[in-house]
N, C-alpha and C positions, 0 to 999 in steps of 0.2 A: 538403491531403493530409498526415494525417500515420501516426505506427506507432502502437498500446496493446500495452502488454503483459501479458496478464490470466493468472491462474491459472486452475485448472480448475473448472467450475461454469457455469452457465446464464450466464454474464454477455459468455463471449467470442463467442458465439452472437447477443445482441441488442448488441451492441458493434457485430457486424459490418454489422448489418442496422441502427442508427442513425446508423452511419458508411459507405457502401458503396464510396465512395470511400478508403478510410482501409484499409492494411493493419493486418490485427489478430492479432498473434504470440504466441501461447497459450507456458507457459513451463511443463515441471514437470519432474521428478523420475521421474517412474515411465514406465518407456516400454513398459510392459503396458496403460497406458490404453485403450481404445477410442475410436480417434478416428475411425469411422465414417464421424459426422457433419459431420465438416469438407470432405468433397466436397461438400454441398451448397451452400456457403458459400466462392466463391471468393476471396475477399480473409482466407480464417483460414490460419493457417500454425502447423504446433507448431514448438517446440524444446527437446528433454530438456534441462534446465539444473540444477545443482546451485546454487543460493544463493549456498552457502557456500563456494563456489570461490572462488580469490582472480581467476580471470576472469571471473567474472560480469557486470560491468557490461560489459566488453568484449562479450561473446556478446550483448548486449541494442543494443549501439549496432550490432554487425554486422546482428542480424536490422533494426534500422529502418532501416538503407543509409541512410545519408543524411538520411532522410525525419524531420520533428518528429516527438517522442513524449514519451508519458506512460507512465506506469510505473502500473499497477492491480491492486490485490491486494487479494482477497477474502474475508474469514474466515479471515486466515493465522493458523496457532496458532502460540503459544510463542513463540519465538526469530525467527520467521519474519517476522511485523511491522517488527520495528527492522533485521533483515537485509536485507530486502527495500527500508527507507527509504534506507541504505549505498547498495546497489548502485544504484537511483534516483541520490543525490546523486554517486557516483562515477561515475556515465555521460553522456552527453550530452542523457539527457533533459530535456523542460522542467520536468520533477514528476515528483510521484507523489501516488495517494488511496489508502488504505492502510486496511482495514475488519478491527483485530487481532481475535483468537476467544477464546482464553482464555488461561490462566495456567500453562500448562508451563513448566516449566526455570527458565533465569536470568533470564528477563522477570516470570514469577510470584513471584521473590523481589524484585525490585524493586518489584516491583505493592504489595507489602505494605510494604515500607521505604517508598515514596513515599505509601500511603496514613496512614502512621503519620503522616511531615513535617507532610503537608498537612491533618491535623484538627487540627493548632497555628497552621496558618499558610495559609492557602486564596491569602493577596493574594504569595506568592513565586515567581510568574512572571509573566511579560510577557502572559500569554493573559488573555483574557475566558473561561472556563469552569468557574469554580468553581462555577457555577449546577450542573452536571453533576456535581459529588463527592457521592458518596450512595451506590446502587449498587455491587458489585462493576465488573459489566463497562462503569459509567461511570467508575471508577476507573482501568480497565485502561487505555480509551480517553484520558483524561488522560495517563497516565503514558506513552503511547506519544506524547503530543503535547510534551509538555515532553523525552522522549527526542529526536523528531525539532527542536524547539526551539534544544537544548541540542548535538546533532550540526552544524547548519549556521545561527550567530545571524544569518545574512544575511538567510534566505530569511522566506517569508511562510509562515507556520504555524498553519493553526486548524483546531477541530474541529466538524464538522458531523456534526447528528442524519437518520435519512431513515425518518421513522416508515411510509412506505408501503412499508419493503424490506422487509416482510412476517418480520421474525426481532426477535426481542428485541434480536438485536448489530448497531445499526443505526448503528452509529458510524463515521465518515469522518476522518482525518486525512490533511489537504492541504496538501501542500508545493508554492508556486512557487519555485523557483530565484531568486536576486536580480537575475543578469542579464535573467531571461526578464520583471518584473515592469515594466509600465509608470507 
């Protein structure tokens, strides 16, 4: 048994229903949502959370009580990505998968600072992924990988393609914790 904690979108809906054992704690921002849907789905629970609170991680290990979790974010724009990996590595979750969208804000200036580095230099991180520099939004996914990298050099960090999620921005960065890693 353990918590996810997913953003808003089709995912915390089949989350629930491939885990139904597993409480699945929906996380966002707007609390004008319609969340309808979530009586149907006994184990979804919301909770309005702002990010960028400096309690964030705190409000994410409360909703898991206890219970193991992962931290799941889907098409987060901008800033939201590398925020979202923070509050992951400051909580007591075992991870986070983290599927960044595009290039708002101060993530989109680094997107292009690190894409400039990396056409000099593709072998200056510890990942396997330069196969993936090419593309804009394989760029982003890079840079969001070497950002979570570069945040915690313990953990296990790589990035993974999922050509069946049916979206161009099909990019996964997975974080395990060091302790959590066998």
């Amino acid at each position: 048994r353990g918590a996810a904690a997913t953003r808003r979108n089709g995912t915390h809906a089949s989350t629930s229903q491939l885990f139904p054992d597993a409480a699945v704690v929906c996380f966002d921002n707007n609390p004008d949502m319609d969340l309808s849907w979530t009586a149907a789905r006994p184990n979804v629970t919301y909770v309005e959370l702002d990010v960028f609170s400096p309690s964030a991680s705190r409000v994410v290990d409360a909703a898991a009580a206890g219970r193991r979790s992962v931290v799941l974010g889907l098409h987060l724009c901008g800033a939201l990505s590398p925020r979202v990996a923070v509050v992951a590595r400051e909580s007591k979750a075992l991870g986070c998968a983290i599927s960044p969208c595009c290039f708002k804000g101060s993530l989109g200036k680094r997107v292009r600072q690190r894409a400039t580095a990396l056409s000099g230099d593709a072998s200056s991180t510890r990942s396997d992924a330069s196969s993936l520099l090419g593309d804009a939004y394989s760029i982003l996914a890079r840079v969001m990988l070497l950002l979570c990298e570069a945040d915690d050099p313990d953990a296990s960090v790589e990035l993974r393609r999922d050509p069946e999620m049916g979206s161009p921005k099909d990019a996964f960065v997975v974080v395990r914790k060091q302790r959590f890693l066998s």
